[in-house]
C-alpha positions as MATLAB code, in Angstrom:
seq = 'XXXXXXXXXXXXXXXXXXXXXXXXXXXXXXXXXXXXXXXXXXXXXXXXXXXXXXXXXXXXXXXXXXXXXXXXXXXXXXXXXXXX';
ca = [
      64.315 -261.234   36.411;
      62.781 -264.145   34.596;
      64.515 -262.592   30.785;
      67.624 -261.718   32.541;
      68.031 -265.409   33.842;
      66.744 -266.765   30.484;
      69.715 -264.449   28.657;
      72.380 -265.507   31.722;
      71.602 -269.369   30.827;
      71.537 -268.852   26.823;
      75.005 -267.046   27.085;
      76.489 -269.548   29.683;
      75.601 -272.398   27.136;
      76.846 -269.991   24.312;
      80.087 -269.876   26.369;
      80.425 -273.956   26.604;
      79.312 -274.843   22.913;
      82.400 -272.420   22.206;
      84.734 -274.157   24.977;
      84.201 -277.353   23.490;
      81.870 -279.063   26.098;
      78.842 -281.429   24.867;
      76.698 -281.283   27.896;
      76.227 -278.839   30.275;
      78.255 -277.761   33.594;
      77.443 -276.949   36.700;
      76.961 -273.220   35.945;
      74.617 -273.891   32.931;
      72.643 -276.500   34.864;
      72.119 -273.555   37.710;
      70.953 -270.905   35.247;
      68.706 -273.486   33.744;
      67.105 -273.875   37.275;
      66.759 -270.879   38.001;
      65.675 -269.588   34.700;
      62.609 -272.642   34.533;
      61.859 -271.785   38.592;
      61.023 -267.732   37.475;
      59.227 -269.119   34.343;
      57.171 -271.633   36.634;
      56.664 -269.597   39.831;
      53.310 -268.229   40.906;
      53.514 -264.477   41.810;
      50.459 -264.944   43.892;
      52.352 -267.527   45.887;
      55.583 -265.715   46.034;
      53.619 -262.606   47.434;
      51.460 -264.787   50.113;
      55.198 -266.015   51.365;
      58.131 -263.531   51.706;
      58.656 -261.582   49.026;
      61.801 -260.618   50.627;
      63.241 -263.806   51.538;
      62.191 -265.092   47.952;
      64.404 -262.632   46.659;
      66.878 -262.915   49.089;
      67.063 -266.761   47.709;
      67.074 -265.392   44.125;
      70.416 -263.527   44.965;
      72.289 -266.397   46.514;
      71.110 -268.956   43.382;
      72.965 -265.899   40.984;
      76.139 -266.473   43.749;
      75.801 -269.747   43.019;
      75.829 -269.609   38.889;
      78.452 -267.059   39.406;
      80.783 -269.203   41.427;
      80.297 -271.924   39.175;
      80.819 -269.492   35.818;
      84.385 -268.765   37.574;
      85.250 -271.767   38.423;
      84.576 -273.486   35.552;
      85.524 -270.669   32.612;
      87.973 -268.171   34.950;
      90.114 -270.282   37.925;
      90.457 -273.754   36.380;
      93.927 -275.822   36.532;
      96.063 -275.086   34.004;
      96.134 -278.895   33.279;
      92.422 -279.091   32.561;
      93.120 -276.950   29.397;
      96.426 -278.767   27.216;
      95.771 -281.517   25.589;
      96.078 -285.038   26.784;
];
């Protein structure tokens, strides 16, 4: 899980650098989180808890980054995209 989110938030930045956007949106911000949360978490600790649950939360985080991927690269307003 931990390489799959690292490669999720390297393509999602991949995706704004070539949409034109300096900083990061709300999609790359949640891939980053999740991505540094499995590169900082404890197995030992995520075993004593619920491992289910743990996962559980894993799966609505990737809702999250997907809802924000969508919204930000698939359903915007037409007007965000022409020129000013």
């Amino acid at each position: 899980m931990r390489i799959s989110a690292a490669r999720v938030e390297s393509a999602l930045l991949a995706v704004a650098k070539l949409a034109g956007r300096t900083s990061g949106g709300r999609a790359e911000r949640l891939a980053g989180r999740l991505h540094a949360s499995l590169d900082y978490g404890q197995v030992d600790e995520i075993l004593n808890e619920d491992p289910h649950a743990y996962l559980e939360a894993v799966g609505r985080y990737c809702a999250q980054i997907h809802a924000a991927a969508y919204q930000s690269y698939i359903s915007y307003p037409i007007e965000s995209a022409l020129p000013a």
